[in-house]
PyMOL Python script that loads the backbone (N, CA, C, O; Angstrom):
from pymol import cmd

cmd.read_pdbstr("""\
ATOM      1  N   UNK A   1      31.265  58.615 -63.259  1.00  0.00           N
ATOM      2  CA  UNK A   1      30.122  59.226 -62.597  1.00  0.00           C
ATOM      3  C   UNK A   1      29.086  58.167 -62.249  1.00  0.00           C
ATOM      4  O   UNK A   1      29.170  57.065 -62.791  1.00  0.00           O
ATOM      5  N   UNK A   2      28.273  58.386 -61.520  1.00  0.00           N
ATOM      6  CA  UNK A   2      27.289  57.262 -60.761  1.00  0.00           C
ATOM      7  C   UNK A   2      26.084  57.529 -61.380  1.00  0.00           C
ATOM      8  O   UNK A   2      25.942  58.686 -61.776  1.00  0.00           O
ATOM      9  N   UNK A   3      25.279  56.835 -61.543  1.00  0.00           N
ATOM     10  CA  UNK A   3      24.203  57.078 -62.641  1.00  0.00           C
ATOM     11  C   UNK A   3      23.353  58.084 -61.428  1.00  0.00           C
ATOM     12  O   UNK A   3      23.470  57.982 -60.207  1.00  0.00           O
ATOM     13  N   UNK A   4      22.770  58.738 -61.938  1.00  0.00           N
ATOM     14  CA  UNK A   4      21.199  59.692 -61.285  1.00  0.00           C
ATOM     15  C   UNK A   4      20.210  58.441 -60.225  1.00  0.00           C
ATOM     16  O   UNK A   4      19.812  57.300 -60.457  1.00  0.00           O
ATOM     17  N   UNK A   5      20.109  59.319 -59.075  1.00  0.00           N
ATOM     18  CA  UNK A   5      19.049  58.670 -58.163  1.00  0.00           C
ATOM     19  C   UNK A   5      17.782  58.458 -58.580  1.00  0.00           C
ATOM     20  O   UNK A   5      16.984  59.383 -58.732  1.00  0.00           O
ATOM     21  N   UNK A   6      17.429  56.903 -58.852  1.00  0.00           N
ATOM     22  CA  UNK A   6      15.793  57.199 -58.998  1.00  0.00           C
ATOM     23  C   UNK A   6      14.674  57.929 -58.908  1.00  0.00           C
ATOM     24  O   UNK A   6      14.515  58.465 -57.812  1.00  0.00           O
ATOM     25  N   UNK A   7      13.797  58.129 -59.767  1.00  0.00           N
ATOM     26  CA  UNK A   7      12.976  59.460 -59.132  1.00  0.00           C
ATOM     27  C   UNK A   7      11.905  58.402 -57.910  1.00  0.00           C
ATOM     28  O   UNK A   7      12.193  57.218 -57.732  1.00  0.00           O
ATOM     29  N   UNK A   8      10.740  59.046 -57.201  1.00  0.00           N
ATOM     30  CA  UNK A   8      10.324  58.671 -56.295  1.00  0.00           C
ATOM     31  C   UNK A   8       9.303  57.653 -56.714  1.00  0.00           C
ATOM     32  O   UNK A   8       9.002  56.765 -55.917  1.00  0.00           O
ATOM     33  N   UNK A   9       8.848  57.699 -57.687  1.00  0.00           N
ATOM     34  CA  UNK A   9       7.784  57.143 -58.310  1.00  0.00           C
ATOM     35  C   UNK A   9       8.657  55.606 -58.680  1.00  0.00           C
ATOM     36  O   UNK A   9       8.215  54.465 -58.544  1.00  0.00           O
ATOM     37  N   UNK A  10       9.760  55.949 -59.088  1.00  0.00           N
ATOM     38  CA  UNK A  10      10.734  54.377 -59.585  1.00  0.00           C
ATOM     39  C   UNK A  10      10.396  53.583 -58.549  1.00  0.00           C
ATOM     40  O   UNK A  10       9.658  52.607 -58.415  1.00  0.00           O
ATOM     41  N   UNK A  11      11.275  54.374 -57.671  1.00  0.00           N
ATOM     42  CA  UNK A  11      11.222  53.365 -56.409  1.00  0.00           C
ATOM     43  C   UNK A  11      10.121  52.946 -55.510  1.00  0.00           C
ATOM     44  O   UNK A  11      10.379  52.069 -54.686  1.00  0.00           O
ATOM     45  N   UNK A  12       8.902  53.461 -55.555  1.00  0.00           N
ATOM     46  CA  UNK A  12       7.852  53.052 -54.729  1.00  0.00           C
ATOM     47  C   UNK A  12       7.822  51.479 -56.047  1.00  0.00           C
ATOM     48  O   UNK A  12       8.211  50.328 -55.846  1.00  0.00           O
ATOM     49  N   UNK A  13       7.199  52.092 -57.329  1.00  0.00           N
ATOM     50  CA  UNK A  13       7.415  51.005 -58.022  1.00  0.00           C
ATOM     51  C   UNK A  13       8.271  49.449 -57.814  1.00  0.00           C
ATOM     52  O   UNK A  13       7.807  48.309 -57.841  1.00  0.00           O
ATOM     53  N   UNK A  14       9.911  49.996 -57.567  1.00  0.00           N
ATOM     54  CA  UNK A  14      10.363  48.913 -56.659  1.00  0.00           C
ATOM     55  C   UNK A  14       9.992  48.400 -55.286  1.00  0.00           C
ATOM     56  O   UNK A  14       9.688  47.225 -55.078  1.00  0.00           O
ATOM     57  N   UNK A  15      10.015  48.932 -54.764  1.00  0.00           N
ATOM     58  CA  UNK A  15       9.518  48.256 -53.328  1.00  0.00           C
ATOM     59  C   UNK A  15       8.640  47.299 -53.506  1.00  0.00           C
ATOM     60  O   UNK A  15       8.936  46.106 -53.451  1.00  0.00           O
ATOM     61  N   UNK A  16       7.086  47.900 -53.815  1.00  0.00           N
ATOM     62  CA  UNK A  16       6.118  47.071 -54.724  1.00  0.00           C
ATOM     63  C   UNK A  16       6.854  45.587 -54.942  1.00  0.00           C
ATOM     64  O   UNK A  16       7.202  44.667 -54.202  1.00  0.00           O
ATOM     65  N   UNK A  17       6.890  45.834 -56.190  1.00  0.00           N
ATOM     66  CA  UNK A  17       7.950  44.709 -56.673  1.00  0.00           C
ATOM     67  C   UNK A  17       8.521  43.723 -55.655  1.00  0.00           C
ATOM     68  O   UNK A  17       8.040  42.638 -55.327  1.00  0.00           O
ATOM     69  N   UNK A  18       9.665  44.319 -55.207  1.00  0.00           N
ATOM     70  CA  UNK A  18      10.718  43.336 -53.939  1.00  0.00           C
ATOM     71  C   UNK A  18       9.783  42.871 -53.198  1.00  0.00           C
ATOM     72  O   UNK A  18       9.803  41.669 -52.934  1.00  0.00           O
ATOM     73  N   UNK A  19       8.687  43.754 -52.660  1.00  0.00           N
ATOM     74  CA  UNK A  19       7.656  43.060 -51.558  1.00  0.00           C
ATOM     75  C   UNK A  19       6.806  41.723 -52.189  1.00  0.00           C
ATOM     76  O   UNK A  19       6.615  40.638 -51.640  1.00  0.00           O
ATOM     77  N   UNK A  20       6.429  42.113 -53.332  1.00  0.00           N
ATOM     78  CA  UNK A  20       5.143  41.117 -53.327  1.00  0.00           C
ATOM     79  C   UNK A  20       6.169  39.815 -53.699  1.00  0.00           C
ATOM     80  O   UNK A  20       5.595  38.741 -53.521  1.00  0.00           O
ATOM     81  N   UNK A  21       7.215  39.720 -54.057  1.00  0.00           N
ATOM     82  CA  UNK A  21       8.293  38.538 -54.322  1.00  0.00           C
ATOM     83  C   UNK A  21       8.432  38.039 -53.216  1.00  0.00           C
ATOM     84  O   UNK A  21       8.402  36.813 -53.109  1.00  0.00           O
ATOM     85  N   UNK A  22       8.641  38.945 -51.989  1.00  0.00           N
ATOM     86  CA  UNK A  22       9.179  38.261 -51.168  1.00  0.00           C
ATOM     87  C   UNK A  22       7.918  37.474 -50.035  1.00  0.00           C
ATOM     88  O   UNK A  22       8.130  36.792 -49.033  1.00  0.00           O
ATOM     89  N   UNK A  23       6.539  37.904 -50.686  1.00  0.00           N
ATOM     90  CA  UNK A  23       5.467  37.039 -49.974  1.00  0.00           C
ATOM     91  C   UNK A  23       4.842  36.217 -50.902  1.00  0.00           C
ATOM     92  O   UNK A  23       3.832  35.568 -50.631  1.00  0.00           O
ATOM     93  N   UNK A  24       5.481  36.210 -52.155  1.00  0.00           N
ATOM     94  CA  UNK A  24       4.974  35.460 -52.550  1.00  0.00           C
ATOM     95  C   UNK A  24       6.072  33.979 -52.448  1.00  0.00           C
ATOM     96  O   UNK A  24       5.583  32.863 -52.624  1.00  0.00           O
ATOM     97  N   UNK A  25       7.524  34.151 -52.157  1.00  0.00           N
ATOM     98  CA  UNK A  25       8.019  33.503 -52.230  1.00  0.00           C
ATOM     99  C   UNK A  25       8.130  32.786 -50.626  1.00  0.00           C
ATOM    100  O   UNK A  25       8.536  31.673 -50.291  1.00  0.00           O
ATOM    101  N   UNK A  26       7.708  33.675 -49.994  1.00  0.00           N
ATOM    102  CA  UNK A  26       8.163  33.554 -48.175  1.00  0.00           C
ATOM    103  C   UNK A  26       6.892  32.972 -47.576  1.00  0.00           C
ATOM    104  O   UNK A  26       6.950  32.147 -46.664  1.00  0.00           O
ATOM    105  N   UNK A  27       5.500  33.494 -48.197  1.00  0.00           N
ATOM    106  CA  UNK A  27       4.530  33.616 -47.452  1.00  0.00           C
ATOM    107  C   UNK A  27       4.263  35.551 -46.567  1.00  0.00           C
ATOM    108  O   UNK A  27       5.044  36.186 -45.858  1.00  0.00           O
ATOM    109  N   UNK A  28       3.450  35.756 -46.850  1.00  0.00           N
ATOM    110  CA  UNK A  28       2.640  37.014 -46.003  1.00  0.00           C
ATOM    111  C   UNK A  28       3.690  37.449 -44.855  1.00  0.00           C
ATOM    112  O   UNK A  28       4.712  38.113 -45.028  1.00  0.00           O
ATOM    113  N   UNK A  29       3.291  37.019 -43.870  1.00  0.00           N
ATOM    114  CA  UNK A  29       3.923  37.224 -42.730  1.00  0.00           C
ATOM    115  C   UNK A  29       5.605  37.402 -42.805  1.00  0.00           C
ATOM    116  O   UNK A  29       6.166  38.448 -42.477  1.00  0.00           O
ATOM    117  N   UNK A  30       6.275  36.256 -43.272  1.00  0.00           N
ATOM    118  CA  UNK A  30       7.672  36.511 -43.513  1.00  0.00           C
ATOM    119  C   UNK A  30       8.224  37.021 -44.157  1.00  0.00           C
ATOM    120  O   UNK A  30       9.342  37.496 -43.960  1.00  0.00           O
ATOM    121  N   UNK A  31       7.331  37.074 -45.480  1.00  0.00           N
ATOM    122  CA  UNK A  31       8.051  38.197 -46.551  1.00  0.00           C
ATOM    123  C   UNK A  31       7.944  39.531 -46.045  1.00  0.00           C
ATOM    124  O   UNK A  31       8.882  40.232 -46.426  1.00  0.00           O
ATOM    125  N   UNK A  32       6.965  40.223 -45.184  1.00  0.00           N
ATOM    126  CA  UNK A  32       7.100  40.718 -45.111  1.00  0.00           C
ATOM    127  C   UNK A  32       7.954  41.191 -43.981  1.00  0.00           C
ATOM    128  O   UNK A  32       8.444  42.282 -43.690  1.00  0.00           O
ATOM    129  N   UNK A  33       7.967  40.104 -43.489  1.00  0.00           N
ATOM    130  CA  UNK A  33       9.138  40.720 -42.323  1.00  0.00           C
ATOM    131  C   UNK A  33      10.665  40.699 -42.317  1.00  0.00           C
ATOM    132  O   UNK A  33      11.451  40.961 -41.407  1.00  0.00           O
ATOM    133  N   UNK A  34      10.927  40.212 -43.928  1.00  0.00           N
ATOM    134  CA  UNK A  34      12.239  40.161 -44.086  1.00  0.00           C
ATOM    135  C   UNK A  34      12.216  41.108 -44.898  1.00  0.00           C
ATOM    136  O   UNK A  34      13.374  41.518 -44.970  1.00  0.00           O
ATOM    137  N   UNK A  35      11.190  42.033 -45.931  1.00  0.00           N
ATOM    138  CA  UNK A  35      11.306  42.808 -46.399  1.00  0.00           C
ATOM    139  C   UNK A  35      11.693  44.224 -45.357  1.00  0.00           C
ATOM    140  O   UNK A  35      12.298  45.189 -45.826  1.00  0.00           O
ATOM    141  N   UNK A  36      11.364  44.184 -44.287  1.00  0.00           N
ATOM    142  CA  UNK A  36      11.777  45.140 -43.455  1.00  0.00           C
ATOM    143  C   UNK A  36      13.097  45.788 -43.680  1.00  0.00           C
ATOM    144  O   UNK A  36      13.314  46.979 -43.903  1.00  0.00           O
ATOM    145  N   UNK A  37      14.159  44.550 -43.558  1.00  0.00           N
ATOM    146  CA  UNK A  37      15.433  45.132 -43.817  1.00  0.00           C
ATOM    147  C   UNK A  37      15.737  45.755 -45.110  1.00  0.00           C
ATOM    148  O   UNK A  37      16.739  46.470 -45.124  1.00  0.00           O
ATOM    149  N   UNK A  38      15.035  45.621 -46.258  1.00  0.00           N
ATOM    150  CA  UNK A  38      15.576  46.676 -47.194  1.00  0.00           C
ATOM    151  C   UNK A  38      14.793  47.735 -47.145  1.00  0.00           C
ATOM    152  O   UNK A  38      15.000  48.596 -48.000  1.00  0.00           O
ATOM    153  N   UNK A  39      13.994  47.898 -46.418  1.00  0.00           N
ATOM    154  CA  UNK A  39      13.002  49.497 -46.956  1.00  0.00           C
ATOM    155  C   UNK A  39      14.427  50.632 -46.462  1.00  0.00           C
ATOM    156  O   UNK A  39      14.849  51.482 -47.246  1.00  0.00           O
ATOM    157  N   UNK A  40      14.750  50.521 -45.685  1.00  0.00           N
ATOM    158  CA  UNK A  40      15.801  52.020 -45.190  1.00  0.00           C
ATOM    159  C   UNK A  40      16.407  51.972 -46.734  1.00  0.00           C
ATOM    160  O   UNK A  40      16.116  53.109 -47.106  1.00  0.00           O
ATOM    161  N   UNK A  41      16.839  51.565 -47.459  1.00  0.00           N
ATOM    162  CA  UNK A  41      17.718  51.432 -48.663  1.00  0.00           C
ATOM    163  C   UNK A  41      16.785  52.122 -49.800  1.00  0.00           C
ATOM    164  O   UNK A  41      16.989  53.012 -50.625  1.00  0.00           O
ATOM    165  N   UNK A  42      15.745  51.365 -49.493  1.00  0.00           N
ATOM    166  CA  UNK A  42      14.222  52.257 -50.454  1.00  0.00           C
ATOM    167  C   UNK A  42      14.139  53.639 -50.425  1.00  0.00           C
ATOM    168  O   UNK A  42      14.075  54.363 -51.418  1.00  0.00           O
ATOM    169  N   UNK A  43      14.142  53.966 -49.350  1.00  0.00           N
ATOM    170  CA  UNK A  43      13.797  55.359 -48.494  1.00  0.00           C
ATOM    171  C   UNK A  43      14.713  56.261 -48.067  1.00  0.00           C
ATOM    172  O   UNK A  43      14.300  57.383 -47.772  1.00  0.00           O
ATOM    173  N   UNK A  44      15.788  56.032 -47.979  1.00  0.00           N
ATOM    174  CA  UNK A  44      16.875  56.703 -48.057  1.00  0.00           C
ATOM    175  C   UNK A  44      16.910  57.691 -49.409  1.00  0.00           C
ATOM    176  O   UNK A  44      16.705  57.211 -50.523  1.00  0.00           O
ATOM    177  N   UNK A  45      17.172  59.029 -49.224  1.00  0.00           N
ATOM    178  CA  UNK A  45      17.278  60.416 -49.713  1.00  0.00           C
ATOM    179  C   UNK A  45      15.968  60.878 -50.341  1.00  0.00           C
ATOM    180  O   UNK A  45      15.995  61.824 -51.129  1.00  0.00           O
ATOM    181  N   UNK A  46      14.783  60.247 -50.031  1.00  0.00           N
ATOM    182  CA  UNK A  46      13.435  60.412 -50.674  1.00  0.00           C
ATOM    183  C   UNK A  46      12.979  61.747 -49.552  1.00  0.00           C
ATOM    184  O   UNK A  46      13.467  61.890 -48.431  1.00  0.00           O
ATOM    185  N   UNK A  47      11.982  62.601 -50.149  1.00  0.00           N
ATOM    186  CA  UNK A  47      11.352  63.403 -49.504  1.00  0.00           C
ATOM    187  C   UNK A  47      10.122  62.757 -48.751  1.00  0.00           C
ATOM    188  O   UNK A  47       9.134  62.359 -49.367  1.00  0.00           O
ATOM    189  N   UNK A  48      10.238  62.686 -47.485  1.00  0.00           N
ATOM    190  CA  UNK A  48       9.523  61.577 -46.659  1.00  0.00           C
ATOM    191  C   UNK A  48       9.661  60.749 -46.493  1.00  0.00           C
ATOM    192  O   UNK A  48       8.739  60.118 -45.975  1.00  0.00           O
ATOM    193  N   UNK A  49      11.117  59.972 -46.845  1.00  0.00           N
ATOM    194  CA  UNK A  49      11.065  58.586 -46.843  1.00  0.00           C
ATOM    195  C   UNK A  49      11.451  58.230 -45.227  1.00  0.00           C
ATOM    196  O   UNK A  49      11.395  57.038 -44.925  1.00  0.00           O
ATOM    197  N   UNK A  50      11.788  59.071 -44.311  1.00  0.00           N
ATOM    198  CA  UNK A  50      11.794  58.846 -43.276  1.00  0.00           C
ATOM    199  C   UNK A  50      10.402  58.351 -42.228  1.00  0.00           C
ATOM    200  O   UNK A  50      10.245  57.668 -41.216  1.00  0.00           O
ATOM    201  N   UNK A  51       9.667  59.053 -43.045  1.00  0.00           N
ATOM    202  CA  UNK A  51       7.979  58.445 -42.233  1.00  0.00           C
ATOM    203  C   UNK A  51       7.322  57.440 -43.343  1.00  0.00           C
ATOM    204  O   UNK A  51       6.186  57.078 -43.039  1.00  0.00           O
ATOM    205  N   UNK A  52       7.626  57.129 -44.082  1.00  0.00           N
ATOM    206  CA  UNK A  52       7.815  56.254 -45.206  1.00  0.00           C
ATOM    207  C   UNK A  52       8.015  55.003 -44.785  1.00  0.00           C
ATOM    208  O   UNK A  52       7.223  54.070 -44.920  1.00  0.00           O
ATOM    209  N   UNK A  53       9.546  54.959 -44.041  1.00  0.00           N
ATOM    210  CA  UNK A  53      10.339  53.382 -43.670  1.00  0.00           C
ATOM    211  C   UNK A  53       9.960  53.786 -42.539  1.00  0.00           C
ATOM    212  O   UNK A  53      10.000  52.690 -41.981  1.00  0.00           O
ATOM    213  N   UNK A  54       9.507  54.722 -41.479  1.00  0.00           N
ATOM    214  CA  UNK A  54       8.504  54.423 -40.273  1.00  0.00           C
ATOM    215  C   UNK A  54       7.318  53.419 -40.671  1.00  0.00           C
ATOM    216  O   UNK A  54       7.275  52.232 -40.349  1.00  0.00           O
ATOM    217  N   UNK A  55       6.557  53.970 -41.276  1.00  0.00           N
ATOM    218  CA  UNK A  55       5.669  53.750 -41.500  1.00  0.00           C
ATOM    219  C   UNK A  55       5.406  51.985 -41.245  1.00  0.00           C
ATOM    220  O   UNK A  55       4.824  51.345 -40.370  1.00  0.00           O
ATOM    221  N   UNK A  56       6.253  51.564 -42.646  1.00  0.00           N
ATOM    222  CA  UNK A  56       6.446  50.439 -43.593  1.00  0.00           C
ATOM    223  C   UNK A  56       6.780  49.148 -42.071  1.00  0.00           C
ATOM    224  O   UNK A  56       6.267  48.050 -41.861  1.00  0.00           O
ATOM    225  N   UNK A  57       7.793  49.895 -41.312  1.00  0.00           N
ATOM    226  CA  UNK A  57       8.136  48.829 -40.030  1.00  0.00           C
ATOM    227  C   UNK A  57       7.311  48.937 -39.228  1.00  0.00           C
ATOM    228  O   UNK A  57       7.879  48.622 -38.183  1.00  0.00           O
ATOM    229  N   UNK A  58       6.244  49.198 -38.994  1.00  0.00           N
ATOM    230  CA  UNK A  58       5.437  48.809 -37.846  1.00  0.00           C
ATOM    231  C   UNK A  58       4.263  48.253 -38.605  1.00  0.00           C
ATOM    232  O   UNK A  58       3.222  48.711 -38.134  1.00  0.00           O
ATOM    233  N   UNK A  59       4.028  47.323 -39.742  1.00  0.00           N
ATOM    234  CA  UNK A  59       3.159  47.189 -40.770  1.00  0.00           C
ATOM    235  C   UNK A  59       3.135  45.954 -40.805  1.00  0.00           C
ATOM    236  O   UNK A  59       4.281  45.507 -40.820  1.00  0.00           O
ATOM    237  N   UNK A  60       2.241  45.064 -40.828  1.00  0.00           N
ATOM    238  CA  UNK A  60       2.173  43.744 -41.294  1.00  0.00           C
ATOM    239  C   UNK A  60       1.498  42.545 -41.899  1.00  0.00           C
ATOM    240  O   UNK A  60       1.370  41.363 -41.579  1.00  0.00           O
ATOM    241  N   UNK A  61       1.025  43.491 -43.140  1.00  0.00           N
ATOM    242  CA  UNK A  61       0.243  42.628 -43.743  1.00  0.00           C
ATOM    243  C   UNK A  61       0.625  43.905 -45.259  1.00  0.00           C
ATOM    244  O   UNK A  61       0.600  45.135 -45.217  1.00  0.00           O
ATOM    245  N   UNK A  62       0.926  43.044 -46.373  1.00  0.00           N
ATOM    246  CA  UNK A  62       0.889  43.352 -47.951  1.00  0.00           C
ATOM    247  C   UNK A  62      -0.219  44.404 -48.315  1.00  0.00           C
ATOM    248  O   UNK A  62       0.014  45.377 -49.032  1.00  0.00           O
ATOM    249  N   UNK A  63      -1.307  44.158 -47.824  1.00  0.00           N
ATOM    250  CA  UNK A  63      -2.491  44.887 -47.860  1.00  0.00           C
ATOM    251  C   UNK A  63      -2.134  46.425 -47.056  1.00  0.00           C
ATOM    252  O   UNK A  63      -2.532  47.522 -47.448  1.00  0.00           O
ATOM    253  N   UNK A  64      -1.500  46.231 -46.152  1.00  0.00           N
ATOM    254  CA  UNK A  64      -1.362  47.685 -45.351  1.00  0.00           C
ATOM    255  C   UNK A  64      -0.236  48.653 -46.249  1.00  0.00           C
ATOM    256  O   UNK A  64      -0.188  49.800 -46.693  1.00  0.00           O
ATOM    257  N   UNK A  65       0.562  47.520 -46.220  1.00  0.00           N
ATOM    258  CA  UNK A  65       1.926  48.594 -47.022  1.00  0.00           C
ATOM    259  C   UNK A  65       1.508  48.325 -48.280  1.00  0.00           C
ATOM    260  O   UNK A  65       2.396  47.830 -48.974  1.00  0.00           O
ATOM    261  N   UNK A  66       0.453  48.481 -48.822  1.00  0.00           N
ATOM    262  CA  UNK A  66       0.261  48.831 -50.103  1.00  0.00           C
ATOM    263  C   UNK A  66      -1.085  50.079 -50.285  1.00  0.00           C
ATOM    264  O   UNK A  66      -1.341  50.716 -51.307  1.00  0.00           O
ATOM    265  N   UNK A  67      -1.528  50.126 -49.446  1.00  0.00           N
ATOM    266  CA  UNK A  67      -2.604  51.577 -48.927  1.00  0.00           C
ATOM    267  C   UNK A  67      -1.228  52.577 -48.965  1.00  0.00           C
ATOM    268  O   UNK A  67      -1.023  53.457 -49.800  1.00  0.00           O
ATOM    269  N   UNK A  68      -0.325  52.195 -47.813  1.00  0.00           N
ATOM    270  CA  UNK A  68       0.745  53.563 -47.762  1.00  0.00           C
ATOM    271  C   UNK A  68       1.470  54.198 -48.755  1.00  0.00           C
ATOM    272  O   UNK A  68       1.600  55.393 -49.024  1.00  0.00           O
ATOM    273  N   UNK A  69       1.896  53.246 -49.227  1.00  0.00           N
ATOM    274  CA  UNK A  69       2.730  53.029 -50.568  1.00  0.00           C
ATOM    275  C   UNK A  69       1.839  54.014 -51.579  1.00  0.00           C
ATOM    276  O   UNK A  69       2.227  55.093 -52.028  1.00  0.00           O
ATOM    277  N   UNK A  70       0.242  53.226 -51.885  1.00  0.00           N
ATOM    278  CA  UNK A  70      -0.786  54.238 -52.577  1.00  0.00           C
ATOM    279  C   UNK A  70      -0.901  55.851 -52.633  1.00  0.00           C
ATOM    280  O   UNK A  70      -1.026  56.589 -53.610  1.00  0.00           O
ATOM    281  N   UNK A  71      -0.806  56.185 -51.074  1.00  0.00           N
ATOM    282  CA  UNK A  71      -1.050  57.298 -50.403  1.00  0.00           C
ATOM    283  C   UNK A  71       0.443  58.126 -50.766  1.00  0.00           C
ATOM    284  O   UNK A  71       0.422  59.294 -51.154  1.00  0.00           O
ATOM    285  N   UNK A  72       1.846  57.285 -50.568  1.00  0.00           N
ATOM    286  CA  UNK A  72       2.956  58.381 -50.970  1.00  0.00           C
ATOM    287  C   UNK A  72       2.447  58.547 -52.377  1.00  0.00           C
ATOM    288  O   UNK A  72       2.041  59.621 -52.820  1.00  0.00           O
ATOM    289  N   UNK A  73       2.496  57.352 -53.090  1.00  0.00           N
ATOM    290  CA  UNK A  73       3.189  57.614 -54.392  1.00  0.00           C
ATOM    291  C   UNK A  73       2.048  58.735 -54.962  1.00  0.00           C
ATOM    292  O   UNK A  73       2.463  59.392 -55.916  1.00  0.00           O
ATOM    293  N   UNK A  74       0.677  59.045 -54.514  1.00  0.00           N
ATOM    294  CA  UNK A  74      -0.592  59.950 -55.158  1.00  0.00           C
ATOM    295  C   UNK A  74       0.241  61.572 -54.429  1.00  0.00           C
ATOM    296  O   UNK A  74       0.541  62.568 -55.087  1.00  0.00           O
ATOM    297  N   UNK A  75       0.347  61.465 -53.634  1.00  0.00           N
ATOM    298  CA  UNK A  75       1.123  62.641 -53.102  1.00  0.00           C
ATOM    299  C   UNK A  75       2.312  63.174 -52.629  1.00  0.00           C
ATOM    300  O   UNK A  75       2.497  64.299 -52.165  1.00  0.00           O
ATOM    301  N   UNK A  76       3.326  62.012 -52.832  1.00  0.00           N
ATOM    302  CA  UNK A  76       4.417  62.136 -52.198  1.00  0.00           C
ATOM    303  C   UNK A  76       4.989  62.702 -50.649  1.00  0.00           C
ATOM    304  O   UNK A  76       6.041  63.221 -50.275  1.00  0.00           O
ATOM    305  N   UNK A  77       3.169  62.139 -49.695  1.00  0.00           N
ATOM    306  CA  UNK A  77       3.790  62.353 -48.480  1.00  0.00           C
ATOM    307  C   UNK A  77       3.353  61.176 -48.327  1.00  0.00           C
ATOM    308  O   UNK A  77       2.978  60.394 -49.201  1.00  0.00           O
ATOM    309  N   UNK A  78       3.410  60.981 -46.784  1.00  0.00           N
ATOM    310  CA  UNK A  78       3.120  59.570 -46.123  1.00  0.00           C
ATOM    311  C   UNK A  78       2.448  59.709 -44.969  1.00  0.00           C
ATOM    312  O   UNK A  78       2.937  60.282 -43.996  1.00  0.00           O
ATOM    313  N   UNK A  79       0.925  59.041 -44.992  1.00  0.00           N
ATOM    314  CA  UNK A  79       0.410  59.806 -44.250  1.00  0.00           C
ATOM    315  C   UNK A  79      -0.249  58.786 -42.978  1.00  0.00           C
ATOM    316  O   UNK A  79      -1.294  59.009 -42.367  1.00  0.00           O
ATOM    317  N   UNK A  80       0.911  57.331 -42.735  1.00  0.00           N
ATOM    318  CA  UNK A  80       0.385  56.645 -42.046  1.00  0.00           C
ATOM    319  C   UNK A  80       1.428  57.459 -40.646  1.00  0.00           C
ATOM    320  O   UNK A  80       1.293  57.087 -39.480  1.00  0.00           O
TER     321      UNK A  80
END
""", "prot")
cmd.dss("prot")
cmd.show_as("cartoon", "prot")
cmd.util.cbc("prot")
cmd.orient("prot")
C-alpha cells in the first residue's frame, strides 16, 4: 500500500521549504524560477491547488509566494 497523501498544511510547509533552498542556493530570481517546475507536484490533488500553482507561476519574488502561501494555508483557498 502507498503511504496516505499529505495533509494540506504538510505540504504548503514543503513548498516553503524547497523554495527558500532553492533562493537561497540559486539566488531570488532563479530559485524561484526553477522552483516553478515543481509546484504542479505540490498542488496536485489539493483543494485549490489548481489556483494555487496558478497563482505561484506568474509570481516572482519569495516575498509574493509567501503572502499566497500565508493566505492558503490560514484558509485553504487561494486568493491571488
Amino acid at each position: 500500500d502507498a503511504p496516505p497523501e499529505p495533509e494540506a498544511a504538510e505540504r504548503v510547509a514543503m513548498i516553503r521549504r524547497h523554495l527558500r533552498m532553492n533562493v537561497a542556493q540559486k539566488g531570488e530570481r532563479i530559485g524561484v524560477i526553477a522552483f516553478r517546475c515543481q509546484v504542479a507536484s505540490y498542488c496536485k490533488g489539493l483543494d485549490g491547488g489548481g489556483r494555487l500553482r496558478d497563482a505561484m507561476m506568474r509570481l516572482s519574488t519569495l516575498a509574493e509566494i509567501e503572502r499566497v502561501l500565508d493566505d492558503f494555508d490560514a484558509s485553504g483557498e487561494c486568493s491571488a
